[in-house]
VOPAGU-2260 file (C-alpha; in pm, 1 decimal, decimal comma):
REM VOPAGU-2260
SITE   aa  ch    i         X         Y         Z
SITE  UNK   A    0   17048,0    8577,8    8147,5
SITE  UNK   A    1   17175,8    8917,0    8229,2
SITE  UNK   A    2   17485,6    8891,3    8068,1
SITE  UNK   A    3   17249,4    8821,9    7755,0
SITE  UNK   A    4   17067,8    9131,6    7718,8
SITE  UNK   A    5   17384,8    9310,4    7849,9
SITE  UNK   A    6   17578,6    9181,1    7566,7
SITE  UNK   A    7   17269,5    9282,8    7289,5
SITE  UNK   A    8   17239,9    9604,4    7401,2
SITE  UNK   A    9   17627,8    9676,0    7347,2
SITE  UNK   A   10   17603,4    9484,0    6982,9
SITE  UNK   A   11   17285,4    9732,5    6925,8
SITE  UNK   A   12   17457,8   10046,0    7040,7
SITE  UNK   A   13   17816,1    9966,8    6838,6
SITE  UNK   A   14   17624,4    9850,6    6529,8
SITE  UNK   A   15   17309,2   10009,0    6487,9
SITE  UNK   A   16   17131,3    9676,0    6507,4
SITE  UNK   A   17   16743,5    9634,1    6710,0
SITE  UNK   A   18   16616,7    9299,4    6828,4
SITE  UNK   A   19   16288,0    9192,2    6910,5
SITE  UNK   A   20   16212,8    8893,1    7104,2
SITE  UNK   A   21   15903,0    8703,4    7076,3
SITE  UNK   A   22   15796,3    8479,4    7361,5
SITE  UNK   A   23   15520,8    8176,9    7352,7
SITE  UNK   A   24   15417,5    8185,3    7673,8
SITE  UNK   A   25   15390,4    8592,5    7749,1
SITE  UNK   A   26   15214,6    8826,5    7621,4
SITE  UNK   A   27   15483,1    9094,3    7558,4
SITE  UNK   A   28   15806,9    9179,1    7377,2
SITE  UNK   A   29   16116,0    9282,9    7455,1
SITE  UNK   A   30   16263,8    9517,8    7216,1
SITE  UNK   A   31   16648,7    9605,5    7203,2
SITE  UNK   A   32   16722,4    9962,0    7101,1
SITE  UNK   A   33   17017,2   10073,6    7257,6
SITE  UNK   A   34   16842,1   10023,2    7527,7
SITE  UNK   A   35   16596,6    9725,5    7661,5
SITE  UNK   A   36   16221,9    9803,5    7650,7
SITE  UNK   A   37   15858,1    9596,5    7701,0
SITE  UNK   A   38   15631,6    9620,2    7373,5
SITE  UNK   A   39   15264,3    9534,9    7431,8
SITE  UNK   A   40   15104,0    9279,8    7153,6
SITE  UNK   A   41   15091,8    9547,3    6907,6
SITE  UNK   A   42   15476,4    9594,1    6947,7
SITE  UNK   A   43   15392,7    9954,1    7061,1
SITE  UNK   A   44   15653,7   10109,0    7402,7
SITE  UNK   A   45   15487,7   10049,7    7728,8
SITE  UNK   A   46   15558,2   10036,8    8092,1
SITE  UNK   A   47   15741,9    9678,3    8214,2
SITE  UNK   A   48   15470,5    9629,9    8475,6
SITE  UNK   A   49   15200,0    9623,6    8203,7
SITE  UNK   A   50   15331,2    9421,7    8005,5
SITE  UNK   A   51   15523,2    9204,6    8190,8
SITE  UNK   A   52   15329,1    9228,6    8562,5
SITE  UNK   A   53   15573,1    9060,2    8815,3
SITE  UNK   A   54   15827,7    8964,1    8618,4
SITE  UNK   A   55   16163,7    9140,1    8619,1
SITE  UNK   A   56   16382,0    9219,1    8283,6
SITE  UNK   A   57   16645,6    8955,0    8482,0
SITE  UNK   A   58   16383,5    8700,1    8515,8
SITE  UNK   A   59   16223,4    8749,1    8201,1
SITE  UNK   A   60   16382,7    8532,0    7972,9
SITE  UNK   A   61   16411,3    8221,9    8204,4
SITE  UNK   A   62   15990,1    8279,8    8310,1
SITE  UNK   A   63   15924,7    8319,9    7937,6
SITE  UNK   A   64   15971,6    8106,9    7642,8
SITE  UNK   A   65   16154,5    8282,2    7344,8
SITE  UNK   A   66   15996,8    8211,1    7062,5
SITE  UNK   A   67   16140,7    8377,4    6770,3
SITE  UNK   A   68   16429,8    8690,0    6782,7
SITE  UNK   A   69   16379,0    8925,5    6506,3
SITE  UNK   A   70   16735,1    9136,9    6381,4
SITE  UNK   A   71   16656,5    9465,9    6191,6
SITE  UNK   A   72   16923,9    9749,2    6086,9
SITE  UNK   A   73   16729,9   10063,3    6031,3
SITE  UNK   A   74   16362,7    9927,3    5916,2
SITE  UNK   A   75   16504,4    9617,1    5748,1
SITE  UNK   A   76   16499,5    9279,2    5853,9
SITE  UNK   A   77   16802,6    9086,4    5859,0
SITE  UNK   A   78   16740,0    8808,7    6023,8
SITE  UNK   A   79   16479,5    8570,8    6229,2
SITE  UNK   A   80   16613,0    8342,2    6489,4
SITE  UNK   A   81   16442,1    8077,2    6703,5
SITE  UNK   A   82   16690,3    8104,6    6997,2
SITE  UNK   A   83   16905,6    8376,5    7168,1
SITE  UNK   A   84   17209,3    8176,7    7119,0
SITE  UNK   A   85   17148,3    8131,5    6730,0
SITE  UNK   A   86   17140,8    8538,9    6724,9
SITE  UNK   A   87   17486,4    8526,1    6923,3
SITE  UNK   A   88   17626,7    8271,2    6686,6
SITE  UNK   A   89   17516,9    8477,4    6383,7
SITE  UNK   A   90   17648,9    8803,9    6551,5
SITE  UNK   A   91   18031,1    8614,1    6636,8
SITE  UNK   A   92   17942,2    8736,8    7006,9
C-alpha cells in the first residue's frame, strides 16, 4: 500500500495535482500535497497520532476503508473516485 501513496505523491509533485481520501470506517483524511498529511473531520492539518491514533501511514489504507478519493488542481475539483485504483486508472499510472 506503500507503493500507493509513493506513487501519488510523485503524480502530485510532477503535476500539481492534491488528493484527498475519505475513509468509512476512520475518522480522518489523508490529504496528498506533495507530501502525505492526516486532516481531522473538518479537513483541517493535524498531527497523525490524533487523527489516526495507532495506525501508521503504511497501515492506513489496509485498517481503513476508502471511501471516496477526491482530485483537485489548484482549488478545483477534477474528479471523485470510489477506489484508489480508479484514481490510478484515470491518472494512466
Amino acid at each position: 500500500m506503500l507503493k500507493i501513496f509513493e506513487r501519488l505523491v510523485e503524480v502530485s509533485r510532477s503535476r500539481g495535482l492534491r488528493f484527498v481520501i475519505h475513509f468509512a470506517k476512520c475518522r480522518g483524511k489523508v490529504a496528498i500535497d506533495r507530501e502525505l498529511k492526516a486532516l481531522d473531520e473538518e479537513g483541517r492539518p493535524a498531527s497523525w497520532l490524533r487523527v489516526f491514533p495507532g495506525v501508521t501511514p503504511q497501515n492506513v489504507l489496509t485498517q481503513c476503508v476508502v471511501k471516496k478519493v477526491e482530485v483537485y488542481s489548484g482549488a478545483e475539483l477534477v474528479g471523485e473516485f470510489k477506489t484508489l485504483e480508479e484514481v490510478l486508472h484515470y491518472l494512466r499510472l
